[in-house]
C-alpha positions in Angstrom: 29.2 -16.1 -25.9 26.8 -18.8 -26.9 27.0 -20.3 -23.3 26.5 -17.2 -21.8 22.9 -16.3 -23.4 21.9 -20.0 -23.0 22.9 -19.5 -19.1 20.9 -16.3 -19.2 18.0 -17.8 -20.5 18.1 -21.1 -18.4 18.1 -18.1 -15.4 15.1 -15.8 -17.0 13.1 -19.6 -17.3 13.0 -20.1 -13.5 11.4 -17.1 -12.7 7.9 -18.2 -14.6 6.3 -20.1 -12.1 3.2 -18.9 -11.2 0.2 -19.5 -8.8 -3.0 -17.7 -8.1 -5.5 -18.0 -5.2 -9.5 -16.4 -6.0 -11.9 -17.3 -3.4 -14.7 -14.9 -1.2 -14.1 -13.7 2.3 -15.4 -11.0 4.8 -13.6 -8.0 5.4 -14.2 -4.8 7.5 -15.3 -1.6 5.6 -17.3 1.1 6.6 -17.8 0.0 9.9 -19.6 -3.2 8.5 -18.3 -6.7 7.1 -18.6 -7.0 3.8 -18.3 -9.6 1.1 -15.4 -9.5 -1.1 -13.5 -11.5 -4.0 -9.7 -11.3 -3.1 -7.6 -13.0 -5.4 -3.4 -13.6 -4.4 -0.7 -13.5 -7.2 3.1 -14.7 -8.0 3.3 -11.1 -10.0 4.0 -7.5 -9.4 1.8 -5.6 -7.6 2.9 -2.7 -10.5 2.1 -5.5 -13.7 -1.2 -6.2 -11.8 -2.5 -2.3 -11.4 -1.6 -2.4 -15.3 -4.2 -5.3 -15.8 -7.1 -3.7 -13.3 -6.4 0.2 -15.2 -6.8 -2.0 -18.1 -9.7 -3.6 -17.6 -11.6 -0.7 -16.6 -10.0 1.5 -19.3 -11.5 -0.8 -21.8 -15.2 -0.3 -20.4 -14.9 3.8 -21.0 -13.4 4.3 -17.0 -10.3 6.4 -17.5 -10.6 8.0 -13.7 -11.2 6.7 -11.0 -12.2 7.8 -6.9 -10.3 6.7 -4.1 -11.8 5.3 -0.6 -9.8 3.9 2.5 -6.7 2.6 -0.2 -9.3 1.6 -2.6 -9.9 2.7 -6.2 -13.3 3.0 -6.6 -14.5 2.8 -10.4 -18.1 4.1 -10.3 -21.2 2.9 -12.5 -19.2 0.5 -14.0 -20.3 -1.6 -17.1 -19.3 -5.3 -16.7 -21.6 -7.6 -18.6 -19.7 -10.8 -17.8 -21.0 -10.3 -14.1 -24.4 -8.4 -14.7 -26.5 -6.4 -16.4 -26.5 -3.8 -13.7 -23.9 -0.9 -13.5 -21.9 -1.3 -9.9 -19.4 0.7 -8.0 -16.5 -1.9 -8.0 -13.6 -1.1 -5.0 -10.4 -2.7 -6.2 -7.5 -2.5 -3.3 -4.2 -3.5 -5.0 -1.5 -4.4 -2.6 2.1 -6.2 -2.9 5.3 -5.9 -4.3 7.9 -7.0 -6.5 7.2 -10.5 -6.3 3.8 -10.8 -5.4 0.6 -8.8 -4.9 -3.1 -9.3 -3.8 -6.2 -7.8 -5.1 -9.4 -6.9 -3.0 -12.9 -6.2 -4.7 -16.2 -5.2 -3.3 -18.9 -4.1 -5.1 -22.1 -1.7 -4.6 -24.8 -0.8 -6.7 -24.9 2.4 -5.1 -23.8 4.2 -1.6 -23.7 1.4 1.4 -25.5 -0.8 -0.9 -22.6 -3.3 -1.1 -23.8 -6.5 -2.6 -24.3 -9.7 -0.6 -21.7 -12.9 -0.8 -24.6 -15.1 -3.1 -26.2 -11.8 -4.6 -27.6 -13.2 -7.8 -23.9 -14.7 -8.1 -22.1 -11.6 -8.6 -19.1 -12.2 -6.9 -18.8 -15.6 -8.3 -18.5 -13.9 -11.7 -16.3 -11.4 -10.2 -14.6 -14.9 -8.9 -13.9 -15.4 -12.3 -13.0 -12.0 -13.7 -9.8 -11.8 -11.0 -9.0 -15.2 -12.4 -8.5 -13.4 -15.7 -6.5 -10.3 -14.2 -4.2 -13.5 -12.8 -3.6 -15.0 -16.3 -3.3 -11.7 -17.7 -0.9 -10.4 -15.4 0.9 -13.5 -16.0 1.1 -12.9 -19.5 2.5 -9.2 -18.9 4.9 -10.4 -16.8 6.2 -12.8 -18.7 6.6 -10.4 -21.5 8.3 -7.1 -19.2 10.9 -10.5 -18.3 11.5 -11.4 -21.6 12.2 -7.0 -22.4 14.3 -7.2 -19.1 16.5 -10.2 -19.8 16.5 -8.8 -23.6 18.2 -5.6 -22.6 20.9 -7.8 -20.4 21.7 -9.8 -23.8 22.0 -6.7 -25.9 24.2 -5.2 -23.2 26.3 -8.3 -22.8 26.6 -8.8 -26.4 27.8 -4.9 -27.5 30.4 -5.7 -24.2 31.2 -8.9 -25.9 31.9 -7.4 -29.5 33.9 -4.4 -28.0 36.2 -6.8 -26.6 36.3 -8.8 -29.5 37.5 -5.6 -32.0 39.9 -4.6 -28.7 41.1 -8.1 -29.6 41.4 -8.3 -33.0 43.2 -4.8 -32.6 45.5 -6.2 -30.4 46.8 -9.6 -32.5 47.5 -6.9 -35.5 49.6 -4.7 -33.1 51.0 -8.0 -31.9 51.2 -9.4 -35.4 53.0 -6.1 -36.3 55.2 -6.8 -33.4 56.9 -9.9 -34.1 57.3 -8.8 -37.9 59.5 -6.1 -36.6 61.2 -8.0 -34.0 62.1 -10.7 -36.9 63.2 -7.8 -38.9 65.1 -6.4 -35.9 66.8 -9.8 -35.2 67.6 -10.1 -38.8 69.3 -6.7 -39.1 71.1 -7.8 -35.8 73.0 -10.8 -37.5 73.6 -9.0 -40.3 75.0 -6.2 -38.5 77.5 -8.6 -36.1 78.0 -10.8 -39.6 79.7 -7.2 -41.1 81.2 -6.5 -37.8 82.9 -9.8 -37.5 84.4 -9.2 -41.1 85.3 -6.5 -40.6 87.4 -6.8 -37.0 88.5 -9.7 -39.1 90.4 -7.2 -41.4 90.9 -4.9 -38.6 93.3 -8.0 -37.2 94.7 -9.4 -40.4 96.9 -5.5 -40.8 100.0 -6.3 -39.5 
């Protein structure tokens, strides 16, 4: 049993190796190029949505719009970037292994902010950098809940076999008590039949 959870967990270990890519690029929207922060992670495209819903939650935006596959969080608060209230466009993509994350910003309409704009996206450069560590972090942790549910299935498997066990040495320990008692009535039973024919053959 022992080697088997240490197996497990030598398993779960290789999973956590993580990498993350931030850096500003161009893409088409609305007809224009615009500057954007996308940022590529080793995790979930699911755990990462958790960490941007999150984020946003956390600065009083429960809802959100939707434009062209992007979330669009309006008049949003974000201090560590600047004083002003943006639009943000988040575009999560991915899957189970890795996703990729998208962000524009506007403060208001078509008025998407430039690549240097009083260094905006390089704050936002940082902020995807946090979603990355933070996802990370979630990650881990839903692993750790995952591989714990294989261990507490494998160990209820492993004590069921070991009371089918124990259940079967007493049956078995039962078994060669009555088979030593059998043997023992046996002899006894060809000792008096012996003595008996014995007799039988002595009449004359």
């Amino acid at each position: 049993m022992k080697k088997i959870i240490i197996l497990l967990f030598l398993v779960a270990g290789s999973v956590f190796a993580f990498s993350q890519k931030v850096e500003s690029k161009q893409i088409k929207f609305q007809k224009e190029r615009r500057a954007c922060i996308v940022g590529e992670y080793k995790v979930p495209k699911d755990i990462m949505e958790t960490v941007v819903k999150k984020f946003f939650i956390e600065r009083g935006l429960i809802s959100f719009g939707k434009m062209s596959g992007f979330m669009v969080y309006e008049q949003a608060s974000c201090p560590s970037v600047t004083s002003q209230l943006l639009d943000v466009y988040v575009k999560i993509s991915g899957g189970k292994s890795s996703s990729s994350i998208i962000l524009l910003a506007s403060k208001g309409g078509d008025k998407f902010v430039g690549e240097s704009e009083e260094g905006i996206y390089a704050n936002f450069k940082n902020v995807l950098q946090d979603w990355g560590t933070s996802g990370e972090a979630l990650y881990i942790q839903s692993q750790k809940e995952e591989q714990h549910k294989v261990l507490v299935k494998i160990e209820k498997e492993y004590q069921k076999l070991t009371k089918k066990l124990d259940g079967l040495n007493k049956k078995k320990n039962n078994l060669e008590r009555d088979i030593q008692k059998t043997e023992e009535a046996q002899k006894k039973a060809k000792q008096k039949f012996d003595a008996e024919k014995q007799k039988l053959d002595s009449i004359q």
